[in-house]
Backbone as numpy.savetxt, mean C-alpha at the origin, in Angstrom:
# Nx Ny Nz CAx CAy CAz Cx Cy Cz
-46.48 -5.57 -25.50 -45.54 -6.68 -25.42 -44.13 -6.21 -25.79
-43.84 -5.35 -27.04 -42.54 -4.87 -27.51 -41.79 -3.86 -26.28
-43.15 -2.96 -25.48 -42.05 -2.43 -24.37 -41.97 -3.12 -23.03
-42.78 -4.39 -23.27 -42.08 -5.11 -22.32 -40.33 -5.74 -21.85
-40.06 -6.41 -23.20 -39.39 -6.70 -24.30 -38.44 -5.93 -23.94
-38.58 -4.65 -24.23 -37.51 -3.74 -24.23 -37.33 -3.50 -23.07
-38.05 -3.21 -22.10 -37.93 -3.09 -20.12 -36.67 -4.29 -20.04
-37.06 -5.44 -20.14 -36.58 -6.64 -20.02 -35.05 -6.48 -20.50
-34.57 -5.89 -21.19 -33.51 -6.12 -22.53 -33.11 -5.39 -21.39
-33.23 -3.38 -21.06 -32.48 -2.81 -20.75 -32.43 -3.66 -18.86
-32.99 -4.31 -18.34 -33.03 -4.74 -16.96 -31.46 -5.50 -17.21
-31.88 -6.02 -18.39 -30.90 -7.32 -18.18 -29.44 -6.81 -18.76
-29.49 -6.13 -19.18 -27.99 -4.87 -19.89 -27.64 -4.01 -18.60
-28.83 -3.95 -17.59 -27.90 -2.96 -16.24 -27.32 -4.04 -15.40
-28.07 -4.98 -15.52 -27.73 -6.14 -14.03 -26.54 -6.45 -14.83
-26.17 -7.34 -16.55 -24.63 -7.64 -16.68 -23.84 -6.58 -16.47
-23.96 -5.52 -16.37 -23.19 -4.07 -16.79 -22.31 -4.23 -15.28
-23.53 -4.33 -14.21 -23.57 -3.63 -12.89 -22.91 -5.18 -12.03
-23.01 -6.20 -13.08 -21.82 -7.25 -12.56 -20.85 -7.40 -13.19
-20.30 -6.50 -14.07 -18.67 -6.35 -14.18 -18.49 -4.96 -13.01
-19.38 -4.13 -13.03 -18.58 -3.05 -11.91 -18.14 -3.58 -11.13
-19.20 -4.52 -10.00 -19.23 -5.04 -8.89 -18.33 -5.86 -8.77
-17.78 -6.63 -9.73 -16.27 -7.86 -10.35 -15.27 -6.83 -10.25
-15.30 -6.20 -11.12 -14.04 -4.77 -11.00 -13.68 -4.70 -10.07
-14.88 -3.65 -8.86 -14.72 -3.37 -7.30 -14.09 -4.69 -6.70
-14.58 -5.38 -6.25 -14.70 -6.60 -5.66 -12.91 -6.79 -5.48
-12.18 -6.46 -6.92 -10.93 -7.48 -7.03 -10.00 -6.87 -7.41
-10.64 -5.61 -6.90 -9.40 -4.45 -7.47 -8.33 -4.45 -6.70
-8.18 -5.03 -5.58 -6.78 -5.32 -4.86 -6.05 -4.19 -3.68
-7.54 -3.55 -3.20 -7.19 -2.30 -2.30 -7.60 -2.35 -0.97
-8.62 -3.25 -0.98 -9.33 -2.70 0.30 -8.54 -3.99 0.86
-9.45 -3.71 2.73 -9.23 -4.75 3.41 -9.66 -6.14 3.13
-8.79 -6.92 3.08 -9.52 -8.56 2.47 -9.08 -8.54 1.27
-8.48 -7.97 0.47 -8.24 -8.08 -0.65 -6.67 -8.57 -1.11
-6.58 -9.23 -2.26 -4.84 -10.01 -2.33 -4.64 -8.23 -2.83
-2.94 -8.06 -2.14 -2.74 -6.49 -2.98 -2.06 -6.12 -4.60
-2.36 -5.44 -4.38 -1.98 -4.94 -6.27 -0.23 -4.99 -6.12
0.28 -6.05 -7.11 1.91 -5.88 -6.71 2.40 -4.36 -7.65
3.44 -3.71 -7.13 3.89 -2.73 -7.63 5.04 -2.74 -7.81
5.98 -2.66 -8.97 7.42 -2.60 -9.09 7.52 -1.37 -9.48
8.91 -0.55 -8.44 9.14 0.70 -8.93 11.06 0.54 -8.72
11.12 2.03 -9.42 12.76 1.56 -8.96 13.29 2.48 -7.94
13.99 1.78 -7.14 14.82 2.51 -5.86 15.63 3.24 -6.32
16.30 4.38 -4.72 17.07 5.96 -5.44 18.79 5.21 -6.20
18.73 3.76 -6.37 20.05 3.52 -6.94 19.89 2.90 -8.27
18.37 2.87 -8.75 17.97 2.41 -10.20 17.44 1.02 -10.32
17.00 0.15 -9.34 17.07 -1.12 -9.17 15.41 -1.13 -8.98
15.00 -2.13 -9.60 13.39 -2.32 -9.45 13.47 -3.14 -8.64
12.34 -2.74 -7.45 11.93 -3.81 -6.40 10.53 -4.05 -6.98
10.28 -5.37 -6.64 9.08 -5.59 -6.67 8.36 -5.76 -4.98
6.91 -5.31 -4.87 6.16 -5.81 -3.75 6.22 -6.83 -3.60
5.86 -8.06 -4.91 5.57 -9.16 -4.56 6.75 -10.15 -3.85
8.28 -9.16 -4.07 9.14 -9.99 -3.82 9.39 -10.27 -2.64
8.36 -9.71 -1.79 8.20 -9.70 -0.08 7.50 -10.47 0.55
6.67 -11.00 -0.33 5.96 -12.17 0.09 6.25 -13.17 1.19
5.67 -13.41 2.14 6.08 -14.36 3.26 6.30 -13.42 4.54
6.65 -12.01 4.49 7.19 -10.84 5.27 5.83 -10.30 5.49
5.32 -9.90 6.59 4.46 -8.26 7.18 4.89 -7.23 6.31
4.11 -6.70 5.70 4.40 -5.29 4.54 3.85 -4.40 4.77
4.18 -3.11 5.92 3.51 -2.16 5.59 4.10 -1.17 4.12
2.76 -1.07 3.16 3.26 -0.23 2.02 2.62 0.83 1.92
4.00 1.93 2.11 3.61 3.30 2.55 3.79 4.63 1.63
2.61 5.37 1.38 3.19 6.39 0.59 2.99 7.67 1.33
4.41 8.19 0.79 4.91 9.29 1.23 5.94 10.05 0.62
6.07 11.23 0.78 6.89 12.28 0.20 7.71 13.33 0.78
8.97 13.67 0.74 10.14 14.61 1.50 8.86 15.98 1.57
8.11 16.42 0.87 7.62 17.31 1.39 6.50 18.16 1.93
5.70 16.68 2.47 4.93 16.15 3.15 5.28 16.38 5.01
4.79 17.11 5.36 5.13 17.41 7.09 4.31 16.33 7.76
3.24 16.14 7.52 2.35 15.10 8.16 2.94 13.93 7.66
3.32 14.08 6.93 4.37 12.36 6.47 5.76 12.15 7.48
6.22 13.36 7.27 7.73 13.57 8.48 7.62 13.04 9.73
6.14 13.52 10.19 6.08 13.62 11.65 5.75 12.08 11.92
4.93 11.29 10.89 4.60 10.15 11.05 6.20 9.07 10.91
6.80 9.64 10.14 7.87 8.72 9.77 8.64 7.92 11.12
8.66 8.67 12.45 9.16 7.88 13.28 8.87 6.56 13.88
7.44 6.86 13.55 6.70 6.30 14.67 6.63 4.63 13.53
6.85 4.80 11.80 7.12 3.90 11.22 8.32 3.35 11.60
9.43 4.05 11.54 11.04 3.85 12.42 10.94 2.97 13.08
9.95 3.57 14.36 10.06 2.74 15.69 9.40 1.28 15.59
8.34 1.25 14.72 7.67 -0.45 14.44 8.35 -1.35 13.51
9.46 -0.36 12.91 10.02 -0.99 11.81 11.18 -1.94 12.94
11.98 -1.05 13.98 12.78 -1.53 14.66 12.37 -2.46 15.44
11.00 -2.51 15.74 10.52 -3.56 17.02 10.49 -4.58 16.22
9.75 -4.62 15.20 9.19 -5.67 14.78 9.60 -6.87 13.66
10.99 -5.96 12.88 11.74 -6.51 12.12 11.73 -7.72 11.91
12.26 -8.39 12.65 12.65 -10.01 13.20 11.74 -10.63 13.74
10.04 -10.05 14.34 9.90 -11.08 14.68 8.65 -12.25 13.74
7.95 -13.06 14.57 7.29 -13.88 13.74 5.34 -13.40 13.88
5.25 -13.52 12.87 3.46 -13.34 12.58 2.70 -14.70 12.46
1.65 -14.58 12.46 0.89 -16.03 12.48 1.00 -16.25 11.01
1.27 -15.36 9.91 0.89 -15.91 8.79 1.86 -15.27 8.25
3.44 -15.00 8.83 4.29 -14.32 8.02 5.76 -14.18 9.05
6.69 -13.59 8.25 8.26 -14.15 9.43 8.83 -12.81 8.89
8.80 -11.64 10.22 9.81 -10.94 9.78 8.96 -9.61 9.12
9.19 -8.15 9.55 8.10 -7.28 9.33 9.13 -5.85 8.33
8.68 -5.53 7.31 8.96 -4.56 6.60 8.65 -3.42 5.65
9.04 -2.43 5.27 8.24 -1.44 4.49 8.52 -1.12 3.40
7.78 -0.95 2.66 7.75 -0.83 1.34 7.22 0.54 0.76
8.22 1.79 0.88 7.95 3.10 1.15 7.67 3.31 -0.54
6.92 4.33 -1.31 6.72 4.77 -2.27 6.51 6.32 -2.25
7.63 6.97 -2.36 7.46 8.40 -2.17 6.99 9.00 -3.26
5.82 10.16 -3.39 5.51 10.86 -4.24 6.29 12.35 -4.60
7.25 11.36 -4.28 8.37 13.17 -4.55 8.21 13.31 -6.40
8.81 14.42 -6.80 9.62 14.65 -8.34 11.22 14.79 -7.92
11.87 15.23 -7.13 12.96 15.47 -6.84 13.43 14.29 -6.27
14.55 13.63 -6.76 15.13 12.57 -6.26 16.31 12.68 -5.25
16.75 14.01 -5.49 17.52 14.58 -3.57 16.92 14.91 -2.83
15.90 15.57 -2.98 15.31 15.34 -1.55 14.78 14.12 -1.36
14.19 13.49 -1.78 13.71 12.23 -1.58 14.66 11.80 -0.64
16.02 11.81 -1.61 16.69 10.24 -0.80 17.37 10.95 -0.06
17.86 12.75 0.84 17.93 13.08 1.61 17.09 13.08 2.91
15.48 12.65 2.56 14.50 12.74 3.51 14.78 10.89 3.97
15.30 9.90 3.14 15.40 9.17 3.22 16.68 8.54 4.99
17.35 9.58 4.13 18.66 9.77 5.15 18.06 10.40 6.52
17.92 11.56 6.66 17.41 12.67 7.98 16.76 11.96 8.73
15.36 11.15 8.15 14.21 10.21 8.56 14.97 8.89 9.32
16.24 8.46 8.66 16.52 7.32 9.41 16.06 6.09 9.09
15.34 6.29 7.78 14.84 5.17 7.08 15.35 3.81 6.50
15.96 2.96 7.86 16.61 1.91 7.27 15.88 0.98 6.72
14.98 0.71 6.38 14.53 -0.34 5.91 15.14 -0.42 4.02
15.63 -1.41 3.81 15.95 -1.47 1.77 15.17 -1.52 1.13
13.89 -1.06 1.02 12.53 -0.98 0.09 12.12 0.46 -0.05
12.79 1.31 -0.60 12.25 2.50 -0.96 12.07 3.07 -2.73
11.02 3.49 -3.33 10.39 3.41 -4.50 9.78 4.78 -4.83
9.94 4.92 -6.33 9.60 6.20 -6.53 9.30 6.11 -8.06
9.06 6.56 -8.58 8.77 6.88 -10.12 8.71 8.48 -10.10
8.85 8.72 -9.43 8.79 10.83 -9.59 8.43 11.59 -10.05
6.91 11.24 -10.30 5.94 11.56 -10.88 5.12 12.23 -9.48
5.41 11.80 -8.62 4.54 13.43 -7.40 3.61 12.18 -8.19
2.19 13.43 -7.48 0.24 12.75 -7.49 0.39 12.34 -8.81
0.79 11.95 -10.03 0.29 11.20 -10.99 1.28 10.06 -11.01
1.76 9.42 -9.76 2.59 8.66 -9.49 1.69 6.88 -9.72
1.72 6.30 -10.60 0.88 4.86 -10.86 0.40 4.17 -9.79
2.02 4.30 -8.63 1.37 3.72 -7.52 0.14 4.28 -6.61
0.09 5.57 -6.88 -0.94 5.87 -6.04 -2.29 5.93 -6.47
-2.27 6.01 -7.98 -3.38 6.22 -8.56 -3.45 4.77 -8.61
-3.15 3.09 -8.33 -3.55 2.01 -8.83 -4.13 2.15 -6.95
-3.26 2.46 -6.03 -3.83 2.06 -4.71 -5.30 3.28 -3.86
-5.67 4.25 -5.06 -6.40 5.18 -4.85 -6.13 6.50 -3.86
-5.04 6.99 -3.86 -4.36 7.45 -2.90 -4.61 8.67 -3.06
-5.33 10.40 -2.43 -5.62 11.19 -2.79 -4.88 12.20 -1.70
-4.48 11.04 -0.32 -3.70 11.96 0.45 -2.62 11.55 1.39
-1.86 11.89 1.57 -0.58 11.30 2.41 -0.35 11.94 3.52
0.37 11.45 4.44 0.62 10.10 4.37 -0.89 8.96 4.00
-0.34 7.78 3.58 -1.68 6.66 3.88 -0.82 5.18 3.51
-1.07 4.41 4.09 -0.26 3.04 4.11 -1.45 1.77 3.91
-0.86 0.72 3.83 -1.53 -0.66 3.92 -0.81 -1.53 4.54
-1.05 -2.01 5.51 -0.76 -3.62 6.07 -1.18 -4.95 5.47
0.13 -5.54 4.96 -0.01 -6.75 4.13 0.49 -8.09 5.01
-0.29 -8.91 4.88 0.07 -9.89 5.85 1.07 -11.01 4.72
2.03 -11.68 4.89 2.26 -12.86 4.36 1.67 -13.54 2.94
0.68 -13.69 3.22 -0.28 -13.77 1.96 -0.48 -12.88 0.67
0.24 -11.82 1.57 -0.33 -10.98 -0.12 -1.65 -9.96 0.39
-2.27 -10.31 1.25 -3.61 -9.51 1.75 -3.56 -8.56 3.11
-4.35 -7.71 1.69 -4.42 -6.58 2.88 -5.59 -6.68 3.67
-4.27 -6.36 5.19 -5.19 -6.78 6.33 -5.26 -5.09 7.53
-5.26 -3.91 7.38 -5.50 -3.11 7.85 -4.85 -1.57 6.81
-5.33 -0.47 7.35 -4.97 0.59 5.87 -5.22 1.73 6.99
-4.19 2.62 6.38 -4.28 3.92 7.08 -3.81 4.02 8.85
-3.11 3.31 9.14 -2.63 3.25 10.15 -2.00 4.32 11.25
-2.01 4.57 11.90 -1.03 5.93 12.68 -0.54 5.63 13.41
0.52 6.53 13.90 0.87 6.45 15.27 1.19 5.58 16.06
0.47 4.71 17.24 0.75 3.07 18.13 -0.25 2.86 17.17
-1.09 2.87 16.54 -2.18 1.92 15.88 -1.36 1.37 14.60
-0.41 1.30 14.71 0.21 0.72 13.00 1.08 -0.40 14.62
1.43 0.03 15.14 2.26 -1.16 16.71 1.37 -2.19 17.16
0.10 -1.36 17.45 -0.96 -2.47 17.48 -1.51 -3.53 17.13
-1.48 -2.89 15.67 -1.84 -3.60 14.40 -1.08 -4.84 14.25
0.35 -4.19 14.42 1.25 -5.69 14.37 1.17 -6.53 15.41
0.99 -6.14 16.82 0.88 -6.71 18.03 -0.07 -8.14 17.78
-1.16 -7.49 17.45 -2.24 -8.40 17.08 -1.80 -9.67 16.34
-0.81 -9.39 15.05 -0.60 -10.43 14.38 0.62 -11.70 14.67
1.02 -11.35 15.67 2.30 -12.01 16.02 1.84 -13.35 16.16
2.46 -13.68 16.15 2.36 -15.66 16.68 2.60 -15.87 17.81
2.15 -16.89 18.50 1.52 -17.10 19.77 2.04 -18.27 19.85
């Protein structure tokens, strides 16, 4: 009866255990379907933006770094969706923008790659901390480039995007 008892005790100590992991996972604010983790960092002129302050806007939030080549090469093709899509309207949001988080340490190149790249959008973020950068370690980020699509809401609604598939992506969401 006592190692029943005790079977019982440890059953019931893995199942609460294994429903805070599963609560943890569940609401950690990364995946698809999920509201996103807001991040305030400060831009190359000292000014904290916040994510959340975008709210109502299409957010792709993108990390990347001046010395990152696979980030470079991708950067246009962000350019080019950034320019299409700026202005227009989403079913669940008005107006499309990015919310860049570079994992540089160097803050000239950064905001020289910022320049070269053509990166007009006013949301660029850094803490310059390179890979032990908060933002990447809160959004699980192990390689770059890698982005998230945030709809209006706050939720992320596609991740890791490339190329026309980040054009697509938005295509899909426009309003009709």
């Amino acid at each position: 009866m006592k190692s029943i008892k005790s079977a019982l005790l440890l059953i019931g100590i893995a199942a609460f255990s294994f429903g805070f992991y599963y609560q943890d996972k569940a609401s950690s604010g990364i995946n698809i379907g999920d509201k996103a983790v807001d991040l305030a960092y400060s831009s190359p002129e000292g000014k904290t933006i916040a994510m959340s302050s975008l709210k109502g806007k299409m957010v792709l939030l993108d990390f990347w770094a001046s010395w990152c080549r696979p980030c470079r090469i991708e950067n246009p093709h962000v350019v080019g969706a950034y320019n299409k899509f700026k202005d227009s309207k989403f079913k669940n949001a008005k107006g499309f923008t990015v919310y860049s988080v570079s994992l540089d340490q160097d803050k000239g190149r950064w905001v020289q790659a910022i320049k070269d790249d053509n990166l007009s959008w006013p949301y660029h973020v850094s803490d310059l901390a390179g890979w032990s950068s908060k933002a990447a370690r809160t959004y699980g980020v192990n390689s770059i480039p890698a982005n998230a699509l945030i709809d209006g809401n706050g939720v992320i609604i596609a991740k890791n995007l490339r190329g026309q598939q980040l054009e697509l992506a938005l295509e899909a969401q426009l309003a009709k």
